[in-house]
N, C-alpha and C positions, 0 to 999 in steps of 0.2 A: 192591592193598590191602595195606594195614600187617600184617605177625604181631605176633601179641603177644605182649609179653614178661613174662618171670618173674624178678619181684626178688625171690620167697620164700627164696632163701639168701645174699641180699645182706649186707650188715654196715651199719650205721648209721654215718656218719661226720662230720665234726666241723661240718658242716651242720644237721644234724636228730640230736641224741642220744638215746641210748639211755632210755627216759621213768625208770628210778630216779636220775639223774642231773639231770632237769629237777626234780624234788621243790625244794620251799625255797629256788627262785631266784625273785626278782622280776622281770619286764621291767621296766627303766627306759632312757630316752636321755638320753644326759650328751653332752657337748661337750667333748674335751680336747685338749691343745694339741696340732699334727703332731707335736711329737721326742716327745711323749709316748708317742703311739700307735706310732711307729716303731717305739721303743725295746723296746715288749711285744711289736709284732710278728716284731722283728728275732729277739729270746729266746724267743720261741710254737718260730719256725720252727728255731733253734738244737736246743731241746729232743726236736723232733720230733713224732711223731705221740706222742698223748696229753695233749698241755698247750698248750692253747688259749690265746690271749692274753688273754682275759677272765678265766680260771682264773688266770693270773700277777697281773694286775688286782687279784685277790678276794685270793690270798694277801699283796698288797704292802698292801694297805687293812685287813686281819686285822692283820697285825704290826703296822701303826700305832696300830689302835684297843688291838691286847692290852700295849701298851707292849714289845714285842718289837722293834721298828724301831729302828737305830741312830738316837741324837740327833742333830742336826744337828751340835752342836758335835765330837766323837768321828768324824764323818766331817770336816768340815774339818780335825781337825788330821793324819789317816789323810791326805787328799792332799796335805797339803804336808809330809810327812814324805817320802812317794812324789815330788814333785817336787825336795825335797831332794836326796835318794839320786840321782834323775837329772841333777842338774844338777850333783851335786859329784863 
């Protein structure tokens, strides 16, 4: 027969969080492209424990709506200023 075990000093982890932290989220399912989802997952796990890739998600979608997101134009002219420097 099984013992049973005790998860009363366990820690919540980035599975199931901590319930002040589920406040003011919505479940929704969105579809987005794989390098999309890479890309947050690759910097989720860069960042480490505590910054979930859906938290990088919320922040990159924040900056956009608060007009805080580089424009498009101002990042084109950043990488070919960077590929300049590298190729000259």
């Amino acid at each position: 027969m099984r013992r049973r075990c005790d998860f009363g000093r366990e820690r919540r982890g980035r599975i199931t969080p901590p319930e002040p932290e589920r406040r003011g989220k919505t479940r929704i399912t969105i579809r987005l492209d794989e390098d999309l989802a890479d890309h947050f997952l690759k910097d989720a796990d860069a960042f480490g424990v505590g910054a979930g890739y859906q938290t990088l998600i919320d922040e990159a979608l924040r900056q956009h709506v608060e007009g805080k997101a580089p424009k498009f134009e101002q990042t084109l002219r950043r990488i070919a200023r960077e590929e300049v420097r590298r190729v000259g």
